[in-house]
N, C-alpha and C positions, 0 to 999 in steps of 0.2 A: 504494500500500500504506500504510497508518496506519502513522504513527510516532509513538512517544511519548518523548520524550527526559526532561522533567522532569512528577513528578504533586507535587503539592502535596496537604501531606492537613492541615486545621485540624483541631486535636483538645481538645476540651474537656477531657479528664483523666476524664470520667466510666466508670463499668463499662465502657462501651460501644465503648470508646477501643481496647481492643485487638486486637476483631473487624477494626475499620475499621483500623489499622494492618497488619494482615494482612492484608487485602486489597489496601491500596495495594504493601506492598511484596512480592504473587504478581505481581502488574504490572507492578513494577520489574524484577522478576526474568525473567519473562518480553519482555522490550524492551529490556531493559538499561538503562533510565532512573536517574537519580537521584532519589531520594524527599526531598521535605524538608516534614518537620514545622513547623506554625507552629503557636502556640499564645495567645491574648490574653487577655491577663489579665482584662481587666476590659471591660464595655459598657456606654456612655452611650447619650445620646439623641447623635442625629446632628447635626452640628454644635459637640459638647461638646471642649472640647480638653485632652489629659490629656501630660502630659510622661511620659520613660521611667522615670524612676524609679517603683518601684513604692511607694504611702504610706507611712510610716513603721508605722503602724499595722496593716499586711500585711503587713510582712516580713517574718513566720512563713509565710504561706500562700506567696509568692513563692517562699521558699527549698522548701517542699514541691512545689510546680510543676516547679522547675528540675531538683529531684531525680527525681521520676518522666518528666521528659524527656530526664534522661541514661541514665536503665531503659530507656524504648522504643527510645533507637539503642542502647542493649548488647543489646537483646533480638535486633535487626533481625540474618540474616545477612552474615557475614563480608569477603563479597564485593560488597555491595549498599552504592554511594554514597550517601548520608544526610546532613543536616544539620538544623539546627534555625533557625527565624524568629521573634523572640516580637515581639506590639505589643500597644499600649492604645489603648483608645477605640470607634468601632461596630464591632462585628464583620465583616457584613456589608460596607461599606467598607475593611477590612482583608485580606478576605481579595480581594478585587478588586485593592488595591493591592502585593501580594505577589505575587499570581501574574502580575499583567505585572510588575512587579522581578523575577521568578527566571524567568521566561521558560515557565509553566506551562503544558503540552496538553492535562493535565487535572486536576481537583481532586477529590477521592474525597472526601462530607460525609458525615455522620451525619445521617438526617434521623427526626424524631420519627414514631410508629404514627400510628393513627388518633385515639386517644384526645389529640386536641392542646387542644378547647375553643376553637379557633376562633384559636388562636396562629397569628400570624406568623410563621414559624419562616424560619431564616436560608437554610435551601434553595431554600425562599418567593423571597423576597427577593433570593438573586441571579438565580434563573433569571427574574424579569420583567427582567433586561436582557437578557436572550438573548444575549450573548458568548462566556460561558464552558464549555466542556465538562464536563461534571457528573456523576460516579459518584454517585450518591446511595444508601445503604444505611440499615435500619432500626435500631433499639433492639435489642439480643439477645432472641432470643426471637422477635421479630414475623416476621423474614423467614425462609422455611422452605427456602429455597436461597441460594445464594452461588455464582457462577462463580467458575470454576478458569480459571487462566491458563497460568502456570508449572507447575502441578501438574497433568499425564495422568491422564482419569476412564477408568473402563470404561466405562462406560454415557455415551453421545452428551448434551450438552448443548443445550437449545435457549433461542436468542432470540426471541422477539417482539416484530415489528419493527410499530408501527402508522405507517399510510401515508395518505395523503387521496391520493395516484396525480399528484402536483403535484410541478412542477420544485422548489418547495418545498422538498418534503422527501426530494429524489434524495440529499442527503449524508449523511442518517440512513440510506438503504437501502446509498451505498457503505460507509458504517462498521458495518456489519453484515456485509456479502457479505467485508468483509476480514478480521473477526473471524472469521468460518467459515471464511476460507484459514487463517490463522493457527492455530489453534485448535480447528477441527473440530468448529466448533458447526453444531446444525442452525439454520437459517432458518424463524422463520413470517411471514410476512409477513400481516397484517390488517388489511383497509378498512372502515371502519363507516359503513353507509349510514343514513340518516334512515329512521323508522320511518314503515313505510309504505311504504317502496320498491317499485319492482316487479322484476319476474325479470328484465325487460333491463337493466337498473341493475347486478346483480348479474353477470350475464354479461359486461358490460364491462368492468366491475372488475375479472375474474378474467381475461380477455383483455389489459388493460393489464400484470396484476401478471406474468402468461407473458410480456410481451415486455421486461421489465426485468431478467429475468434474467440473468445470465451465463451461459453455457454449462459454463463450469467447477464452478459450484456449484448448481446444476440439480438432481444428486440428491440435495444436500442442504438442496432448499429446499420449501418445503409454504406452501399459498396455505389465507386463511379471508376471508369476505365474510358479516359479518354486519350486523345493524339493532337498534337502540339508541341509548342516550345514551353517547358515546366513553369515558368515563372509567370507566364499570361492565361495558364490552364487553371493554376494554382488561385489565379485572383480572379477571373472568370467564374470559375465554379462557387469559391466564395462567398462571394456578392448574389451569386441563384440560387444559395439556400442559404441567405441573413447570416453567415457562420458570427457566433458570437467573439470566437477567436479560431486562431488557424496556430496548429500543433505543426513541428517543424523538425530534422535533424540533417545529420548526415546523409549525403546521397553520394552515390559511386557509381553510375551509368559505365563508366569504363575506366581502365585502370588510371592512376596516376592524376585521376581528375575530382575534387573535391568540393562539397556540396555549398562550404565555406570560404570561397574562394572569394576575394573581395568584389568582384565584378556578382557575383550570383547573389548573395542574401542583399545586396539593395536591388537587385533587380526584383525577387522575391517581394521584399518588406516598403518599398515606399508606393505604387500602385495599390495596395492593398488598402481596402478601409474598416479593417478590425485589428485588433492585437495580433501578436505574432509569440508566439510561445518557443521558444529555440530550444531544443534540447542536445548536450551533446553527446555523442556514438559513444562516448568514453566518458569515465572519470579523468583528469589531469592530471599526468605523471608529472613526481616530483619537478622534473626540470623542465616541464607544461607551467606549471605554478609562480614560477620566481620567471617577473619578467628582465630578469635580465641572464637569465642562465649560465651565459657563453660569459662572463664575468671570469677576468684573472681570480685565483682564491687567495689573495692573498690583503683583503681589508683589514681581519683582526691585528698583522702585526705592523700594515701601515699605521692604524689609528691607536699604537699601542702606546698610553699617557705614562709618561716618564716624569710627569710635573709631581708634586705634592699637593695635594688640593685643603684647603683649611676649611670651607665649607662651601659646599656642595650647588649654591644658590641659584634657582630655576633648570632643576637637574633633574630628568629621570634617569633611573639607576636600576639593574636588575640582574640577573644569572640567568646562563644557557649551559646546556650538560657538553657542550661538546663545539671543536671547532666549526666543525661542519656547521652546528646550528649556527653560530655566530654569525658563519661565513652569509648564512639565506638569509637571516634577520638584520644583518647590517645592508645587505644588497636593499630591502625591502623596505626598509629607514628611509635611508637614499635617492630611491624612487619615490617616495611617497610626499618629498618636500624638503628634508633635512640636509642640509650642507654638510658635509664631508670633514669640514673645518672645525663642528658642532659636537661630531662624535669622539668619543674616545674607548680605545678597551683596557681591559688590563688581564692578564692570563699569567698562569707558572711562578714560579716564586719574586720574579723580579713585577710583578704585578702586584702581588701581596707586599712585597715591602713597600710600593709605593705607595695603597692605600694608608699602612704603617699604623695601626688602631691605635697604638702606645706615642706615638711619634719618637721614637726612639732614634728611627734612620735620618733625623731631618731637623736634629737641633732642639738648643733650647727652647724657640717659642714654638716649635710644634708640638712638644710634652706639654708643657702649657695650655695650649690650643687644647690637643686630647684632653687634659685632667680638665678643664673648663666643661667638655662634653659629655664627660663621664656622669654628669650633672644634671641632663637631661633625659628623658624617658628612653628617648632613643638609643641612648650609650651602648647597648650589645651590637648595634647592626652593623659600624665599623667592625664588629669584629667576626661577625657572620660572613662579611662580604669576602673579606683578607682568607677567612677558613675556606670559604668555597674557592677560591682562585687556589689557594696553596693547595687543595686536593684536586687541581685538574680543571677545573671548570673556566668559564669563561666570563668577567663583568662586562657588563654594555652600559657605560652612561652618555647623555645626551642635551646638551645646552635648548629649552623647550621654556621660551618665555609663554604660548599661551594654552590653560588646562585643554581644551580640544585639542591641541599639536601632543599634546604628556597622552592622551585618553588612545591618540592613533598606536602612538609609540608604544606603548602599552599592549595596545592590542597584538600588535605586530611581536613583539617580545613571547607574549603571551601564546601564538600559536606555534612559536616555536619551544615549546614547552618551558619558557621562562618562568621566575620565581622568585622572591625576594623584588619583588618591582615596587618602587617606590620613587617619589615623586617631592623633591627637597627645594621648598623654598626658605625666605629667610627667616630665620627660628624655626620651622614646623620642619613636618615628614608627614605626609599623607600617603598611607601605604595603601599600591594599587591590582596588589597580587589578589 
C-alpha cells in the first residue's frame, strides 16, 4: 500500500503558490504526513556558492518572504504537521538536497503551461534524474482538474495511467491501482502503439493490460490502446475522460532511450491540463542521491579546523560515524547554500586536541576560557565532541547566522545519520538532534 509520510512542496511565493499549497497539504491530510514548505531565495548558475544570509541589499524582500511563509502555515489546518526549509543558491539542487534531508516520498512543484518559450523549467530538471517522486501541477488557470485526496467527490475521479506493458513501469501501475484502493479513483490504463501498428499489436496490448490487473480493482479499471506520438496521445486521451490526474514513469520503447529524457517529460507535462504524478522505475542509488556524486572525496580534510575556537557563536555542530558520511553530508551543505569558507571538520586525534575541552593545548587563556564553561549547563559536550572524534568519528561545524539555514543543516546532518547536532549561539546551545 503507498505511504507517504513527508511531501515536500518548494514554493516560489508567486499567485500560484497557494493552489499548490492546497494541494500538498489535501495529501497530508489524507496520509497523515507532515508537509514542509521550502522556499529559496535566490538562483544562481550551478556551481555559484551563496552563504545564508540573505544580501544586505534584500532584506526588505527577505523579510517579505519570511512573512508570507508564516501566512501559509497559519493558513494550513490545525491538525496538519508543517514546517518551513528556506536555502540559497540553484534551485533545482536544493530542492534534491532537502528532500533527502527531510526524508521526502514526494514533492508536489508548480510547473509552468505550455507557453514556457522553450525554458528549462525546474520540473525539467529534476525529473531527468528520475529519483524523485513528483506531483507536478500547473499555473492557475491552465489545469482544468485537480485530485481530491482528503476531500470525498460525488462524481468518480479518474487517473490515467500510461504504460509501455514493461517490468519498467509495473511501479507507476502499483501506484495507481493503490491510489484507486485508497481513494476511489477510476483507472485508465493507456498503451501507445507506433503509428502504423497492426490489430494484433493492439490485441496484445489489451490482453497484457487484463492480466495486470488486480482483481480487487477490476471494476474500476478501463483499458485504451491507441497509435501516435506518446506525448499528444497521453494529453489527448486525458482531456476525453476529465483524468483528474495522469500517473507517469519510466518508458523504454527501445534500448538506450529514456522516458526522462529532458526533451520528453515537458513535452508530456506542459500541454496537459491536470497534474502529473511522476513516479520513478527505481529507488535512487546512493550516488543517484548526492547531487554532486562525481565530487573529489577529499572535503573532510580540506575543511579540516586547525584554529582553537573559544566559543562557538552562530554555529551548528554535530557527529557523523564515518568519512564516507562526512564526505555526502559536507557535499550536500555545499549545494544547498553554504560556502565552503563556513565549514569546518575536525576528525582523528589532531581534531580532538583542537576542540581541547580542558584547553590545555592552547594556553593560559584557553584553560581559562574552559574552566569559565565548565560553569555552564552545557560543560560535558566539549567533551562528548573531543571523545567522538578521538574514537574515529567525524565533527561537522558550520558558520549558520539564520535558524532556517541551522534547521537545513541539520536536517542534512541528520540523514546522514548525525548526532550530537547542536546549534551554538551567544550564551545558549539549542540542541537539534
Amino acid at each position: 500500500m503507498l505511504s507517504i509520510r513527508t511531501v515536500l512542496c518548494p514554493v516560489d511565493l508567486s499567485p500560484s503558490t497557494a493552489r499548490q499549497v492546497d494541494l500538498a497539504a489535501d495529501l497530508c491530510r489524507a496520509f497523515g504526513a507532515r508537509l514542509v514548505l521550502h522556499h529559496n531565495r535566490i538562483e544562481l548558475a550551478i556551481g555559484s556558492g551563496v552563504g545564508w544570509m540573505w544580501e544586505p541589499g534584500h532584506a526588505g524582500a527577505a523579510l517579505a518572504a519570511d512573512a508570507q511563509l508564516q501566512q501559509l502555515l497559519a493558513g494550513l489546518p490545525a491538525n496538519l504537521a508543517a514546517d518551513v526549509r528556506v536555502t540559497h543558491g540553484p534551485i533545482a539542487d536544493a530542492v534534491r538536497v532537502v528532500s533527502h534531508a527531510v526524508g521526502a516520498d514526494l514533492v508536489v512543484l508548480r510547473a509552468r503551461g505550455e507557453d514556457t518559450d522553450g525554458e528549462d523549467s525546474v520540473t525539467d530538471r529534476l525529473l531527468e534524474s528520475a529519483s524523485l517522486p513528483i506531483l507536478a501541477l500547473h499555473d492557475e488557470g491552465h489545469d482544468h482538474r485537480t485530485p481530491k485526496f482528503a476531500t470525498r467527490t460525488d462524481a468518480p475521479q479518474a487517473l490515467l495511467v500510461a504504460t509501455d506493458l514493461t517490468p519498467a513501469t509495473r511501479r507507476v501501475i502499483d501506484v495507481a491501482f493503490d491510489l484507486s484502493r485508497q481513494f476511489d479513483f477510476d483507472v485508465h490504463l493507456l498503451h501507445v502503439l507506433p503509428a502504423g501498428a497492426n490489430g494484433d499489436a493492439a490485441d496484445v496490448a489489451r490482453r497484457k493490460m487484463a492480466a495486470i490487473v488486480p482483481p480487487d480493482v477490476s471494476t474500476r479499471t478501463h483499458h485504451h490502446v491507441e497509435t501516435g506520438l506518446p506525448a499528444r496521445v497521453i494529453a489527448r486521451r486525458a482531456e476525453g475522460i476529465a483524468a483528474a490526474c495522469i500517473v507517469i514513469g519510466e518508458h523504454l520503447p527501445t534500448p538506450g532511450r529514456h522516458w526522462f529524457r529532458s526533451d520528453t517529460p515537458r513535452a508530456v507535462l506542459h500541454p496537459t491540463s491536470c497534474p502529473i504524478w511522476y513516479v520513478p522505475g527505481r529507488p535512487a542509488a546512493p550516488a543517484e542521491i548526492s547531487p554532486v556524486a562525481d565530487r573529489p572525496q577529499n572535503l573532510v580534510e580540506e575543511l579540516q579546523d586547525t584554529t582553537f575556537r573559544f566559543w562557538p557563536s552562530s554555529y551548528v555542530q554535530g557527529v557523523v560515524d564515518s568519512l564516507e558520511d562526512a564526505e555526502s553530508a559536507l557535499a550536500e551543505i555545499i549545494t544547498a547554500g553554504v560556502p565552503k569558507g563556513q565549514l569546518h571538520t575536525w576528525y582523528g586525534p589532531a581534531g580532538a586536541s583542537v576542540i581541547d575541552p580542558s584547553g590545555r593545548h592552547h594556553g593560559r587563556m584557553a584553560r581559562l576560557w574552559r574552566t569559565l564553561e565548565k560553569a555552564t549547563p552545557e560543560r560535558e559536550l566539549l567533551e562528548r565532541y573531543a571523545s567522538e572524534v578521538d574514537a574515529g568519528r567525524v565533527c561537522i561545524g558550520g558558520h549558520i547566522d539564520s535558524p532556517e539555514g541551522a534547521r537545513v543543516m541539520a536536517d542534512i546532518l541528520r540523514h546522514h545519520g548525525g548526532r550530537l547536532i547542536s546549534y551554538f549561539s551567544i550564551g545558549s546551545v539549542q540542541h537539534l538532534s
